[in-house]
N, C-alpha and C positions, 0 to 999 in steps of 0.2 A: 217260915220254912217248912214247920209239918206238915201243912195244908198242903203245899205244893208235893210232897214225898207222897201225901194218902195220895191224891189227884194221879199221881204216879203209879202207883203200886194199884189204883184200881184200873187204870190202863193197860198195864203189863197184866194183871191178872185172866182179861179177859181175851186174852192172845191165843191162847189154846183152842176157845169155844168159838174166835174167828177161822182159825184154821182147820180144825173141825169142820165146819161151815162150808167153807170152801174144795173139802175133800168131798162132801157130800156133794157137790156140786159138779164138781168135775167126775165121780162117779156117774150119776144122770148122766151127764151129756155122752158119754163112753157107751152107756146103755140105749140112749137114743140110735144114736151112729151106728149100734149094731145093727139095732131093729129096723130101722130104716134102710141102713145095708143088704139085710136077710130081704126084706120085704119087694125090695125092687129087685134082687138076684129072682128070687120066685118068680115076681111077674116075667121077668126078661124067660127064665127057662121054662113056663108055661106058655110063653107065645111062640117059642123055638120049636119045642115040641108041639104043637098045634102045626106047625107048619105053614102060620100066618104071615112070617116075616119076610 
């Protein structure tokens, strides 16, 4: 019955440094989506302005 409580207790301990994990991750992709955002807004308002469109 110990064995299985450690088994346990190193499971739940490492729940924090998964979710952690995951805030980091979902931070990037928030970062990407801007920059990609920004990036194609740009091109779109440098070809408006160009008068190309």
């Amino acid at each position: 019955m110990q064995v299985r409580m450690d088994e346990w207790s190193n499971s739940i301990q490492k729940i924090p440094d998964l979710a952690e994990k995951v805030g980091e991750l979902k931070n990037w992709r928030q970062i990407a989506v801007i920059v990609i955002i920004g990036t194609v807004g740009t091109i779109l308002g440098w070809i408006v302005r160009s008068g190309k469109y």
